[in-house]
N, C-alpha and C positions, 0 to 999 in steps of 0.2 A: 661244095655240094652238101646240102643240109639232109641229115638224117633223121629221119621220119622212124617213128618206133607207133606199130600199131596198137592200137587199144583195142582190148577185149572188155567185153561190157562186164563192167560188175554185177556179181549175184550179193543179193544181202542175205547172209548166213547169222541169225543170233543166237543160235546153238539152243533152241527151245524145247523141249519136251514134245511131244504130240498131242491134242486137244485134252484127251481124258486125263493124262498125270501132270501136264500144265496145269489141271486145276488143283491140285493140292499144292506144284510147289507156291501158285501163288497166294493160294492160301498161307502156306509156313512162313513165307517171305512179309507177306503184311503182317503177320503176328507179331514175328521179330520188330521189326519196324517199330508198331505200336506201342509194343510192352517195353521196346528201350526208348520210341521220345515219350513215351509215356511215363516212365521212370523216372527219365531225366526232367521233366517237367514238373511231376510231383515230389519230385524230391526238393525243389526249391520251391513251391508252393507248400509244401510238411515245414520246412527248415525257415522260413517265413512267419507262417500263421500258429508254429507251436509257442507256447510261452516258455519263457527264458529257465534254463535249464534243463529241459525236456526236448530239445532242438531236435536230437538225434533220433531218441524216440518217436519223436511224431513223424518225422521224416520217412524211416524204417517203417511205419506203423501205416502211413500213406502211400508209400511205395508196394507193399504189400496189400491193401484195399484196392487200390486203382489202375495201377500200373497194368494189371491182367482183365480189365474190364476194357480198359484202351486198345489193348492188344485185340481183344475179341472183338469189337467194333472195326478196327482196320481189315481184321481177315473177314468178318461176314461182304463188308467191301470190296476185298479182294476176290471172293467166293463170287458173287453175282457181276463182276466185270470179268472175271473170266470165264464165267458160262453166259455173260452176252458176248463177247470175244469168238469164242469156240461154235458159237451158234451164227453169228455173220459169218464166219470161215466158212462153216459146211453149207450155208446156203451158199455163197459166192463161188465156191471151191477155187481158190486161187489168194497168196497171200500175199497184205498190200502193206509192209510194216509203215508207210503215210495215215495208214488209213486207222491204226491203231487210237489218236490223235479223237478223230469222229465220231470212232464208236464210244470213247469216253467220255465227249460231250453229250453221245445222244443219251448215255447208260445215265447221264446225272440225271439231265431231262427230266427223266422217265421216272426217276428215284422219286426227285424233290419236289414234286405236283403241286 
């Protein structure tokens, strides 16, 4: 006799904030992002393009110019994909984490005219 074990449908739970302080953390969250591959990226573009004996400095010195302008490019990013996010929620009222996917092609859309 084969036993049968019933399924209870899954909820997807991703432990998120609610619409209004979702948008700061994702704002904090692309900043980080930004400012550390942006770090990491300038810092072998500093360590690269400085001339021989100044490696460090220039690296230190480009890390410090760019790394924070990167970071603030990801979170304005961040800023306007989750207040288009929080704005299809509340007109839909009901949340589709599939649908997350769509609204970030339509937010590019929209961006990149």
């Amino acid at each position: 006799m084969a036993y049968q074990q019933q399924q209870q449908p899954q909820t997807v739970e991703h432990g998120r904030e609610p619409c209004p302080d979702r948008i700061l953390d994702d704002i904090g969250g692309a900043f980080g992002m930004g400012a550390l591959g942006g770090g990491l990226w300038h810092t072998y573009r500093g360590l690269k393009n400085s001339p021989k004996g100044y490696k460090l400095v220039g690296a230190l010195d480009t890390i410090r110019r760019e790394s924070p302008r990167i970071g603030g490019n990801f979170a304005n990013w961040g800023l306007m994909f989750s207040v288009f996010d929080c704005t299809c929620l509340y007109i839909r009222k009901k949340v589709q984490p599939c649908k997350h996917h769509a609204r970030a092609v339509l937010y590019c859309l929209l961006i990149y005219d």
